[in-house]
N, C-alpha and C positions, 0 to 999 in steps of 0.2 A: 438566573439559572442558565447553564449552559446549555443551548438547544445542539439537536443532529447527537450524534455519536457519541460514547463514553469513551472516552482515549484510554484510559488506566483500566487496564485489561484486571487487576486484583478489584477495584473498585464497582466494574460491571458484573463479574463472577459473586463479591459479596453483596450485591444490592439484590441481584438475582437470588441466590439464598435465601436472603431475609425477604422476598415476596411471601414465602411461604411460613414465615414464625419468626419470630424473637429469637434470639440467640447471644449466650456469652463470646470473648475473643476465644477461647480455647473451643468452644463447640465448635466455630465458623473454620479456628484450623485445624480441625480434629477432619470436619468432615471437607474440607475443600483441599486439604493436605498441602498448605499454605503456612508460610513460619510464620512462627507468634509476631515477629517484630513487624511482618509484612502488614498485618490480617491489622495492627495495633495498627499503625501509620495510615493504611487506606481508611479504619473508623474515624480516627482524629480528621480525617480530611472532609470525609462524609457528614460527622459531626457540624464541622463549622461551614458546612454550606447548604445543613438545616434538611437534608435528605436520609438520615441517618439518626435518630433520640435514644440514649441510654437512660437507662431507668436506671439511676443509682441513689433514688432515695433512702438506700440504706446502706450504700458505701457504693466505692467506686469497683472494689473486688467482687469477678464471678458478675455484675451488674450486666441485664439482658441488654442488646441492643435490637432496635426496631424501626422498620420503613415509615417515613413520614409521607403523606401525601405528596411532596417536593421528589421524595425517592422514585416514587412510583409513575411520580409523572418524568420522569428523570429516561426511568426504563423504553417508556414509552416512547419519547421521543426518538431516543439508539434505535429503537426496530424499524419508524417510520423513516430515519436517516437511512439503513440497510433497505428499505422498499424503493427509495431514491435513487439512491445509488446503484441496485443490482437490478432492480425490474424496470427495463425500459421497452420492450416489446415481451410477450409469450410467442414460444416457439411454438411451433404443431407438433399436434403430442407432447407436448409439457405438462409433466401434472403439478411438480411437487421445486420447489426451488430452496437450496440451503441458503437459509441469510446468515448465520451467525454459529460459530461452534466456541463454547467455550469449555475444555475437558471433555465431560458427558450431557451438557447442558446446550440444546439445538433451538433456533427459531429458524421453522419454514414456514413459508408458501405455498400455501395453495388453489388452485384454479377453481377446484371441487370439494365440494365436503367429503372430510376423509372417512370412509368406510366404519372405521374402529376405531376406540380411542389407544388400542395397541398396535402402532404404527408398522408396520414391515417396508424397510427402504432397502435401495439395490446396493451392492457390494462396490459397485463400481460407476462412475455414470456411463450411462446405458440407455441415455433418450436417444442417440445417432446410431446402436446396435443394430447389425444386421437382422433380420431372423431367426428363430434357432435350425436348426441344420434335422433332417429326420432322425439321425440318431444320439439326439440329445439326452441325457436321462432327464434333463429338465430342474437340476438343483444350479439353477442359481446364484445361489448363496445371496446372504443379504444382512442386514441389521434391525431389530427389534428394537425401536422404541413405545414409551408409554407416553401420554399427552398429560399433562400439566395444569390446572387450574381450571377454570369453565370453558374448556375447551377453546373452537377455535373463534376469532372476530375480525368483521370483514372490512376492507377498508377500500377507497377509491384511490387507484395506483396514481393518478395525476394529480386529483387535490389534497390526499392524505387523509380525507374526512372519511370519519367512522358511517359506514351504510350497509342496507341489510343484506343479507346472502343472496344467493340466486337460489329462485324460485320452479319448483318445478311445476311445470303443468298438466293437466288432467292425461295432454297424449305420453307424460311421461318425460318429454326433453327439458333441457335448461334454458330457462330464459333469465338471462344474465345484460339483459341491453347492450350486448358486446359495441355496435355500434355507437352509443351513448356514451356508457361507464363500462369503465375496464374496471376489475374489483379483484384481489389477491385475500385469503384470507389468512392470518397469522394463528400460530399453530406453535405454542413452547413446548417441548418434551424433554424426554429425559431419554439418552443412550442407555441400552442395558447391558450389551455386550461392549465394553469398554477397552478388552483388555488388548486389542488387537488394532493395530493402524488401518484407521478409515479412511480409502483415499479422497474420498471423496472433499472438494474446498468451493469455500462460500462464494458463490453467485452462481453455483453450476445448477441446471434445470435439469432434472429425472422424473423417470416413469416408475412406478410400482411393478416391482417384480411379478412375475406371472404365476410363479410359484413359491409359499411359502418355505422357507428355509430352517434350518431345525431352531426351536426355542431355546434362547441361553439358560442354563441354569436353577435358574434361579424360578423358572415360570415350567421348565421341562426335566427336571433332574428328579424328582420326587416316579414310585412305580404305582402312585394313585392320583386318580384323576379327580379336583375338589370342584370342578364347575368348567365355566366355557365363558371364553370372554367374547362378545359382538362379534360375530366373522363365523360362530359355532368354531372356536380355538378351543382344545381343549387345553386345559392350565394343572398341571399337575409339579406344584412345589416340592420342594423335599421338606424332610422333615426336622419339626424342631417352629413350628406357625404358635403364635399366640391368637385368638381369638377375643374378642370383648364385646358377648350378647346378651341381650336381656329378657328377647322374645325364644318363648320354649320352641316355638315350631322352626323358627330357624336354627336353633343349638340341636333339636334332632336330626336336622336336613342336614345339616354341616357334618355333624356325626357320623352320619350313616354313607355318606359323600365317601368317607377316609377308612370304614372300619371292618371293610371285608380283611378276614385272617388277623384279625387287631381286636386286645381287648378292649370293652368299651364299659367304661365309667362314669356314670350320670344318672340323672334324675330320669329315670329309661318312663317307669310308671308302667310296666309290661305286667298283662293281666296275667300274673304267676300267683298261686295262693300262695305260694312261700317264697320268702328273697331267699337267695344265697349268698353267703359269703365265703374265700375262700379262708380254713382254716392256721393259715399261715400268717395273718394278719393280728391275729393275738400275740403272736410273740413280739410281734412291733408295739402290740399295746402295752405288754408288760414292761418294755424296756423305758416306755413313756410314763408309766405309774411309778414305774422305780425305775429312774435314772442313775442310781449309786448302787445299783445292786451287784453283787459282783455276779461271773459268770457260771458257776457253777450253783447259783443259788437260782440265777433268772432260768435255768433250764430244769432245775427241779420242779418249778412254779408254772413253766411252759409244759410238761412232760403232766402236770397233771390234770391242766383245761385239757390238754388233747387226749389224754385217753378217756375225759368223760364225754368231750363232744363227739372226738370219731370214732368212740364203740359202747360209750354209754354205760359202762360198769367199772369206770373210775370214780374216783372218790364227789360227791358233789363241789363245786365253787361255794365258797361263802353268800349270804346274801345283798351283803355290801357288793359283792362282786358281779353279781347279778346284775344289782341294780345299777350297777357305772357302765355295765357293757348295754345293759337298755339305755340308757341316756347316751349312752355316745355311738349305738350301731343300730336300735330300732328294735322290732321284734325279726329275729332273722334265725336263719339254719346255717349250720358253720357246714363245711366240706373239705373233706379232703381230696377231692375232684378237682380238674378245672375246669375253672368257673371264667365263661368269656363275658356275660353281661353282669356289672356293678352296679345293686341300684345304690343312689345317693340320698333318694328321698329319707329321710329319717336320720340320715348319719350328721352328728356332732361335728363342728370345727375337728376335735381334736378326734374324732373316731377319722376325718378326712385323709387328718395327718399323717394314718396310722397305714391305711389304705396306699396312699402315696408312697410311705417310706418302703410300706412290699412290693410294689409293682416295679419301683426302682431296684430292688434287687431280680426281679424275672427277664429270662432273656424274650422275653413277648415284647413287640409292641403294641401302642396300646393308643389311643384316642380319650379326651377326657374333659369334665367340668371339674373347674373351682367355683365351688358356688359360698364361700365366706370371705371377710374380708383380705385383701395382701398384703397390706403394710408391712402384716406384723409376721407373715409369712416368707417372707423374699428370696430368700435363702432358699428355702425349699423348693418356690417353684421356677426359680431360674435352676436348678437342678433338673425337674425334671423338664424343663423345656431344653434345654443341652444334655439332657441325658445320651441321647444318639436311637431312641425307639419312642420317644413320643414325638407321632405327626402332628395332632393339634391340641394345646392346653386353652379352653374357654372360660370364660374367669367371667363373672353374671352379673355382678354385685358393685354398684355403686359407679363411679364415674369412672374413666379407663385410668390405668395406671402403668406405667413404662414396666415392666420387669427386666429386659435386655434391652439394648440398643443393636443388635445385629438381627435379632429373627424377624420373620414376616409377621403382620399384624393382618387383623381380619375383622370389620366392621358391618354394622349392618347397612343394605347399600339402600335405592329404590326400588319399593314392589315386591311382590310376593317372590320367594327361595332365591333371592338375590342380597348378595353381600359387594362390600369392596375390600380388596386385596392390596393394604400399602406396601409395595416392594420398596418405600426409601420414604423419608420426609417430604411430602408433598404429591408424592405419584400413588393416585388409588386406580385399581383398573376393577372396573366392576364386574361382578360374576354371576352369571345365571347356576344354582349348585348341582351336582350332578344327581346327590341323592342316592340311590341305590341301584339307579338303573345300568353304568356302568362304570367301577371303580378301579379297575387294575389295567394297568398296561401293560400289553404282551414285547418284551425286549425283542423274542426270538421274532418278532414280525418286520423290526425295525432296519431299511435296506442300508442303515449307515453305522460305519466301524472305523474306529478308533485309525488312524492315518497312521500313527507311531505310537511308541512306547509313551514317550511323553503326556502325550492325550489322554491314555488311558488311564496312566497314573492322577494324571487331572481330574478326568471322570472319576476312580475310584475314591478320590479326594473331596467329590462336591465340590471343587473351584468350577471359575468360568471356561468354557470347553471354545479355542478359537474354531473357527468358520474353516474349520479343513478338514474335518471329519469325512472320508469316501464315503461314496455310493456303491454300492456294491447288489450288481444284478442277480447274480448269483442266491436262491434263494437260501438252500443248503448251507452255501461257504460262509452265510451270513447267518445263520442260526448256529452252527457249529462255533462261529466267533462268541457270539453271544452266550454260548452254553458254557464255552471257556471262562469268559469275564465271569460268570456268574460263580465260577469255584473259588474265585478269588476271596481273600488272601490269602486264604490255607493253600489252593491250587487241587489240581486232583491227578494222583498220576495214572491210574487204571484207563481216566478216558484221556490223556494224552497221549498214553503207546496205542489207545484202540484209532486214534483217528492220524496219529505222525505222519505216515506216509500218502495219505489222502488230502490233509488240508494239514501243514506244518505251521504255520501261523497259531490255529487253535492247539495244536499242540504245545507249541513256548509258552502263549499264556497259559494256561491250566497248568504247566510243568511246577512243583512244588519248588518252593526256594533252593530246598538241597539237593535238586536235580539239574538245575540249569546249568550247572558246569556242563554234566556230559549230555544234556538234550544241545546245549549249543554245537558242541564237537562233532552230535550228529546232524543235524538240519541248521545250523548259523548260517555254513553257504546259501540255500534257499530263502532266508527272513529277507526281505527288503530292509533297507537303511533306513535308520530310525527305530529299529527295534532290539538293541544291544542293547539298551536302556535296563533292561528287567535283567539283566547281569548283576550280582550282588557281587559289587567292586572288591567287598573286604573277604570274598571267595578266590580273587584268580590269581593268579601266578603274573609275572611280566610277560610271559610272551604272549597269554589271551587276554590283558588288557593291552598290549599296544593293536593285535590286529584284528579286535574288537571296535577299535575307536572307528574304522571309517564306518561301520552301521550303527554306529551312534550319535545320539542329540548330544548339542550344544551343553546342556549340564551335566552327562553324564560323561563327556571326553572331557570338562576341565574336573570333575572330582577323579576322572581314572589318569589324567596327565600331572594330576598333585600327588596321586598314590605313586603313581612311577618317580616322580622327582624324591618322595621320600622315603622311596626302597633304598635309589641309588645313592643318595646320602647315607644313610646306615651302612648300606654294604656297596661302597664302588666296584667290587670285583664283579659284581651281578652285573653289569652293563658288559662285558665281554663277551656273559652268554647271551644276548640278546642285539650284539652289535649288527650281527649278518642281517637283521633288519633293515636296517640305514639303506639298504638298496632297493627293499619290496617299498612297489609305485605308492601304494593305498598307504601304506603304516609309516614312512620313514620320515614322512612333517612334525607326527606327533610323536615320535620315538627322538628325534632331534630337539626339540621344543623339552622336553621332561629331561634330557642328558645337559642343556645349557644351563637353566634350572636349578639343576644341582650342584656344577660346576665349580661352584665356590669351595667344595669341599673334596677335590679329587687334588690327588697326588701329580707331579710332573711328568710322570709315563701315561698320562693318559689327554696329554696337550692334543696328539694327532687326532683324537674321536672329537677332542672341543673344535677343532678344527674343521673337520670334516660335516661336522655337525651343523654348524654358522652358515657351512654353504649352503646346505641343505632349507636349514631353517630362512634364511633370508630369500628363496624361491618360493616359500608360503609359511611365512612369520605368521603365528599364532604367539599371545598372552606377550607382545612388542612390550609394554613397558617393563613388566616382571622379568623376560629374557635381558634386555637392555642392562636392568640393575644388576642382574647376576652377573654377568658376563663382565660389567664395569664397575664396579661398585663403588660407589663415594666416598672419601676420606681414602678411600685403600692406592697403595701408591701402585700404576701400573708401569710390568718391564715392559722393554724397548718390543717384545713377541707380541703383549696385548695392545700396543700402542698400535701396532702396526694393524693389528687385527679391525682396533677401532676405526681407523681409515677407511678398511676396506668394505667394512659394512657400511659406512656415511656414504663413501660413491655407490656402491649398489644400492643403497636401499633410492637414490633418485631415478630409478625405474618402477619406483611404487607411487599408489595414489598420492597427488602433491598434497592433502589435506588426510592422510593419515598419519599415527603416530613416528613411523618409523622413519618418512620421507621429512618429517620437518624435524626429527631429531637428525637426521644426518644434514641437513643445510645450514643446520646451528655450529654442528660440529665442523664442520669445511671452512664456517666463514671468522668461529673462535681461533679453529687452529691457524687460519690462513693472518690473523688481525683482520680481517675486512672489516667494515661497518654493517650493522644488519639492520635492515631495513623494516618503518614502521609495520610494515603488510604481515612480515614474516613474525613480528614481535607478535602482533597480534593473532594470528594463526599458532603460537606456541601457546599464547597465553589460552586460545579457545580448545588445543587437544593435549597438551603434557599436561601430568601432573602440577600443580601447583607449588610443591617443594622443589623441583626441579627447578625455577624459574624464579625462585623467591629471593636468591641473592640478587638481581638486577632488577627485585619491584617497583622497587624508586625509583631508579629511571627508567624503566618501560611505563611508569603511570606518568609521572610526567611527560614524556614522551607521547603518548595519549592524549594527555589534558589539551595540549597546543593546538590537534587538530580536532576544527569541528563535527569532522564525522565520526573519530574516532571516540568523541564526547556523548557522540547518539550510542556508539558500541559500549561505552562502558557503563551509561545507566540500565543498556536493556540485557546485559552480562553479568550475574552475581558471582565474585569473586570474593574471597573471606579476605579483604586487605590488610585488615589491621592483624592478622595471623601470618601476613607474606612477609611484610616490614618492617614489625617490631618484637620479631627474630633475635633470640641470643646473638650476641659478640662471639665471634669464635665457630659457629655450628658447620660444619660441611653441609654446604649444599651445591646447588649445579646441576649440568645434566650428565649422564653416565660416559666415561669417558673424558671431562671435562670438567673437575670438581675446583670450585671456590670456597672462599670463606665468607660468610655474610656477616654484613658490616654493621648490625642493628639497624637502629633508626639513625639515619641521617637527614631525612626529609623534615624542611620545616613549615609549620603552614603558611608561608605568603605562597611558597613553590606550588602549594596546592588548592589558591585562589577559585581555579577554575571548576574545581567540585560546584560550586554554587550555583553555576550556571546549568548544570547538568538537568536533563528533561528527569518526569518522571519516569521509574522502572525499576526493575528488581534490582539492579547494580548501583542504584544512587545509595542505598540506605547503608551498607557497611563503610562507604565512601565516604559522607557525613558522618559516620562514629569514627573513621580515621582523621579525619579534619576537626570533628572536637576533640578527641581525646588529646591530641599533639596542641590545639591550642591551650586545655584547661592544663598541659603539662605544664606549659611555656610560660604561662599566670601564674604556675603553681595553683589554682584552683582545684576544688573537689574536682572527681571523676561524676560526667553524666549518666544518667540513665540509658545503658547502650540501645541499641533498635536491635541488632542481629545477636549480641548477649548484653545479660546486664552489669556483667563488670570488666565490660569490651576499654572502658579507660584506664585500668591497671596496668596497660601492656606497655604504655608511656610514660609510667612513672619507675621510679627505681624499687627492682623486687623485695628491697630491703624495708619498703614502706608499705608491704603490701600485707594486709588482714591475711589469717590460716586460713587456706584453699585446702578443704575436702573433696573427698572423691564422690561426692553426690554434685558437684559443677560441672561433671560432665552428661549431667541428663540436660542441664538445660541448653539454650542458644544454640549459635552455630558451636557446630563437633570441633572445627578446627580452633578456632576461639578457646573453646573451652579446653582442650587438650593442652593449649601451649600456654594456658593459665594454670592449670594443676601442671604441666610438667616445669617449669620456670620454679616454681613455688617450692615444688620436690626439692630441685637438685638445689635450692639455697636453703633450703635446710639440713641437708647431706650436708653442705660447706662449709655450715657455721659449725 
């Protein structure tokens, strides 16, 4: 076995996975978001060096795979090669050291026993920070992780040996033999806030923030508080939790945790002489007794349980009917009241069902017990667990059973009114529960507000909310924010005109959808940037989408820069009234960028604005590729005016960043049009930022090209490029870059030319690379086509499409996209031909 470090970055991320369970190839890429062909090649490697055992005694399909002792001792070794390698002194004031990040999967260091096992790390390193300054608000900002397995174990930094913690003693300090043994202790967690670049990189040593930072999501987005994790955190999910308890005293603590203003359903046992139930629940019964009944027959039947139950001088029930409402609801009093607590004791499977299927129609939320079995239920309660108003579904009965794969789970943990909370496979963080002492959190207290539009929309969405959320002193300006989001999605317009002129912000938000045209006209100037967002695109006109874009995010200027490109395709006369823009400072990038855009489709009088436009846009090019193709388009012959044009954008744009798109599409074009030779560096600089069809008639020999040199051999295994979709390209296709169109020559490459694949290290770019070197050799045999790695009918692309089995349009779910695209469209058009 190999000791120190795991080199195959897919092989360390899947062994890591598999510490925590068995897993099929599709779960490992479902959940690591890793291609099939990847997740398959790293198992087979893992397989045969005995770190890695699939259980396919019953076939090799869907077969779990699982860590071997060899695996885990495998892992073990990578962390102690990271203690080697990065810890050679502790700094003063060093608490915490990143060894290893892979995705959301972290191993640190630490000097100290960490507080919690719900990590809070600083945003930035921050062990060499100055002070904070007296008028700091004190937010930090930071990252939330959860710790991993049996916590953390402690090791001796100089001989790697496993040794016990540092000890505290009765006055309280650490005695840690620092002079003796230095000791680091390893610490796996898991990132929870993922979705936002962390800068922080492996060997850097931090302090723990001073002040907690807002909780992501997923632990802070729910408006009730279920318990408190170690630190006294309060942990308040959102809703849509599965629960699985067996002990009654914790299913009513958990309960009662979540169910202020929520109805509650369970086995309550509440000293009422009479249960109640609500009357509405019959009609769901009847539709269960008769399921064929039609509709005017099941409300005759409904119309006459209700007038005997809720006034007692309707006709009586049958005693058949009696008796199946005793056996499946108990001895109970029906109401036509609302009814907040359900008891369950006495209720049938099927009176459960019935139960359920009403509360899914109320707009209450609600809290609740399954207390029979789910098998044969699934359906029903993955309904109500994504219904969007139940916070927690507890299910009693027999051993746990997965109902979704997205919601939180909730176990019984150690000690009395404590549970654990799995926010993922493998990460429990334990909960002390809150109980009834206090369960609602107040928004309007909360000193932080949404930075932008976009945020908000995140928040209103339950996604992950990034670390940019303000602080805001102001207590007022921050409740008034608050009171707006809370009108949302209807909006309220009574308390937007009453607060517009006092605090403008809460007036946009709350503004109703079909007010935002004119609340923008009056307070737009006032919003800060970032908040044009809540502009309902398929409301404005051209001229309040172009000078709406500069107070807008990033998504919502390329969906109002696509509406402008296709206005002005429909109607080109519409850009004349909106031309006088091209001069305002703020609008005229994005008003030039939507006129290029379109440009494919304007008449010859309107060359001066294409023109005018280019200049504009190549001083801050926005959507470079998309302009590029419109402006030049491939296959289309350009006159001696756009020729001239092309030039002039390839010398300007080498005043832009040498590694962006636009600056290496004009070095291609200078050194095509001039004949020069272009040089390995630049080849590869196209290949790592243009599109891939743009560059796909010269694959062959830019990969060649490649293969010769040995560092360029390290860039192309750790670069996944879809090769065999670049090179065995139709005869005939235009391709090229814009401006500069060829015709691609098929495959010409044979495999001795591409010997040097073999030697290639591992990484994500060797494996389409081996399906273009066998597919081209099993051509050259005549041999069947292999089983591809990146798809599986990657060898058709070198044989003649005349021999090729009917491609349906279900091949494009699977493998690589581009693969599969140039397999059903090949397939198409030779059947058109025949």
């Amino acid at each position: 076995m190999s000791k120190g470090r795991i080199r195959s970055g897919y092989q360390r991320r899947i062994l890591d996975w598999l510490a925590d369970g068995g897993g099929t190839v599709s779960d490992i890429s479902e959940q690591l978001e890793l291609r099939m062909p990847h997740v398959s090649l790293a198992l087979r490697q893992l397989r045969d060096s005995g770190e890695v055992v699939r259980e396919d005694q019953s076939g090799i399909r869907g077969a779990a795979h699982r860590l071997t002792t060899a695996g885990l001792d495998r892992l073990q070794q990578d962390s102690l090669h990271r203690i080697k390698k990065y810890i050679k002194e502790i700094p003063v004031n060093g608490e915490i050291i990143l060894l290893s990040r892979d995705d959301s999967t972290l191993l640190l260091g630490y000097v100290n026993e960490p507080p919690s096992p719900l990590i809070h790390l600083p945003e930035e390193d921050n062990l060499f920070d100055s002070a904070p300054s007296d008028d700091s608000n004190g937010n930090e900002g930071g990252r939330w992780a959860v710790v991993r397995g049996n916590g953390i174990v402690w090791y001796d930094i100089d001989s790697l040996q496993r040794v016990e913690p540092p000890v505290k003693t009765d006055a309280g300090t650490l005695v840690d033999w620092s002079q003796q043994i230095r000791k680091i202790g390893l610490v796996s967690a898991r990132l929870l806030d993922n979705t936002k670049m962390w800068k922080i990189t492996e060997g850097t040593w931090l302090k723990s923030p001073n002040n907690n930072s807002q909780l992501p999501p997923v632990l802070g987005n729910g408006e009730h508080i279920l318990g408190h994790a170690p630190g006294d955190i309060e942990i308040s999910p959102p809703l849509g939790i599965h629960g699985h308890l067996s002990s009654t005293i914790l299913r009513s603590l958990t309960l009662s945790s979540l169910s202020q203003n929520a109805i509650v359903i369970g086995e309550l046992r509440e000293n009422e002489s009479t249960r109640l139930l609500p009357l509405a629940i019959l009609r769901e019964w009847l539709i269960r007794r008769h399921p064929r009944i039609d509709a005017n027959r099941l409300n005759e039947k409904w119309n006459l349980l209700y007038q005997y139950y809720a006034t007692n001088k309707g006709t009586s029930p049958s005693i058949s009917i009696k008796r199946e409402l005793l056996a499946d609801f108990g001895e109970v009093k029906w109401s036509d009241s609302t009814v907040q607590h359900i008891e369950l004791n006495g209720v049938s499977e099927n009176g459960g069902i019935c139960i359920y299927n009403w509360i899914l129609s109320q707009p209450s939320e609600f809290v609740g017990e399954w207390n029979w079995p789910t098998q044969n239920n699934l359906i029903l309660l993955r309904r109500i667990i994504g219904s969007g108003s139940c916070r927690i579904l507890i299910t009693t009965k027999g051993e746990f059973s997965e109902i979704t794969k997205s919601n939180l789970l909730l176990f019984k943990g150690t000690g009395m009114a404590r549970v654990n909370l799995q926010i993922e496979r493998g990460i429990l963080l334990p909960l002390s529960l809150a109980g009834n002492k206090r369960t609602v959190k107040s928004s309007y207290s909360s000193r932080f507000i949404p930075a932008n539009a976009a945020e908000l929309i995140q928040f209103m969405n339950g996604e992950q909310i990034e670390q940019s959320f303000s602080v805001e002193s102001d207590y007022q300006f921050s409740s008034q924010i608050w009171k707006a989001i809370d009108s949302l999605p209807e909006g309220d317009a009574d308390y937007a005109n009453s607060v517009e002129r006092e605090n403008p912000l809460a007036a946009w938000i709350s503004s109703p959808k079909q007010n935002r045209i004119q609340c923008w006209q009056r307070i737009g100037a006032e919003l800060a940037s970032g908040w044009a967002d809540l502009l309902p695109i398929e409301l404005c006109d051209n001229h309040l989408l172009i000078t709406a874009i500069a107070k807008a995010g990033d998504g919502w200027m390329e969906d109002a820069v696509s509406q402008l490109k296709s206005n002005f395709m429909i109607h080109n006369q519409s850009i004349i009234e909106v031309e006088y823009l091209l001069k305002d400072k703020k609008a005229k990038s994005f008003l030039a960028t939507a006129i290029l855009l379109a440009s494919e489709t304007f008449p010859p009088e309107l060359c001066d604005i294409i023109a005018e436009s280019c200049k504009i846009w190549l001083d801050a090019p926005h959507f470079s590729c998309q302009v590029l193709q419109a402006l030049f388009p491939l296959g289309k012959e350009l006159d001696d005016e756009r020729m001239e044009l092309v030039m002039k954008c390839a010398k300007a744009s080498q005043s832009h960043p040498r590694d962006s798109v636009l600056a290496v599409w004009g070095e291609l074009i200078v050194r095509l049009q001039s004949r020069v030779a272009i040089s390995i560096d630049l080849v590869r600089k196209a290949m790592q930022v243009l599109p891939h069809t743009w560059w796909s008639g010269w694959s062959s020999e830019w990969l060649q090209m490649q293969l010769s040199v040995s560092s360029s051999r390290r860039w192309l295994s750790e670069n996944y490029k879809p090769w065999p979709a670049l090179i065995c390209r139709p005869v005939g296709e235009y391709v090229g870059i814009p401006g500069h169109t060829i015709i691609h020559k098929g495959l010409v490459t044979n495999s001795e030319s591409l010997l040097h694949i073999l030697l290639l290290e591992e990484g994500q770019g060797k494996a389409p690379l081996l399906d273009l070197y066998d597919s081209i050799v099993n051509a050259e045999k005549d041999n069947p086509i292999h089983k591809g790695r990146i798809h599986p009918l990657v060898g058709y692309l070198t044989k003649p499409v005349e021999t090729w089995p009917s491609i349906a349009t279900d091949i494009l779910q699977q493998g690589d996209c581009e693969v599969s695209a140039l397999l059903y469209g090949r397939s198409f058009r030779n059947r058109i031909e025949q």
